[in-house]
C-alpha positions, 0 to 999 in steps of 0.5 A, a space after each residue: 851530387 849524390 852520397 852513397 852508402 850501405 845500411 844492411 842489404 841496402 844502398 841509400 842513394 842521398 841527393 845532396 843541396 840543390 840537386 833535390 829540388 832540381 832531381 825531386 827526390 831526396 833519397 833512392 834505396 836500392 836492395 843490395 841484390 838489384 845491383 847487377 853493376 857500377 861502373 864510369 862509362 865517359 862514352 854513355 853520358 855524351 850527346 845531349 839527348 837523355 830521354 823524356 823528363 818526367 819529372 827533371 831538369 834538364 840544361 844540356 852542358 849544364 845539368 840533367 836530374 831527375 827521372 828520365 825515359 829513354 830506349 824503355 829505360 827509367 833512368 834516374 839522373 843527377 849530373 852536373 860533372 861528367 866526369 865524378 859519373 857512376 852508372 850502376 845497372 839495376 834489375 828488378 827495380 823501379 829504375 833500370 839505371 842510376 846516373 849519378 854524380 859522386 865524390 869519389 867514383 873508384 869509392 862508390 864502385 868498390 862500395 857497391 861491389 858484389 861480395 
């Protein structure tokens, strides 16, 4: 699970419990403005192909964490529940995408909004 907020022109991706040890990361800040969009995409999340681990974890139907490489994409992962998943597309940026799990998905992608 990860928690999400804004401090100043950044978003501060917390990975929570666990999910650090099985992601290997604690903490992603992202500037505001490499956030081209968040959204819940059940479609994008299915299969059981998510790419080269490099680090991770990954146990199909399970879980899936950490840095992954898939379609020249760096994906950064943290799933246990499909459907608490927020993808948010990013430019500019050490990764091309954050999966995430949340809480409250409707929050986070009003949270990360353009204003």
């Amino acid at each position: 699970m990860v928690e999400v907020s804004k401090e100043g022109d950044s978003a501060v991706f917390n990975v929570k419990g666990l999910h650090k040890l099985w992601a290997f990361k604690s903490q992603i800040q992202i500037p505001l403005a490499h956030i081209r969009g968040a959204r819940q995409d059940a479609e994008a999340l299915k299969g059981w192909w998510k790419g080269f681990r490099a680090p991770g974890t990954h146990v199909p139907g399970l879980i899936t964490a950490g840095t992954f490489y898939q379609d020249d994409k760096r994906i950064f992962w943290d799933v246990h529940n499909s459907e608490n998943a927020v993808i948010i597309d990013l430019v500019h940026d050490e990764y091309n995408q954050l999966i995430v799990e949340v809480e409250d998905p409707a929050a986070v992608i009003a949270l990360l909004e353009r204003e």
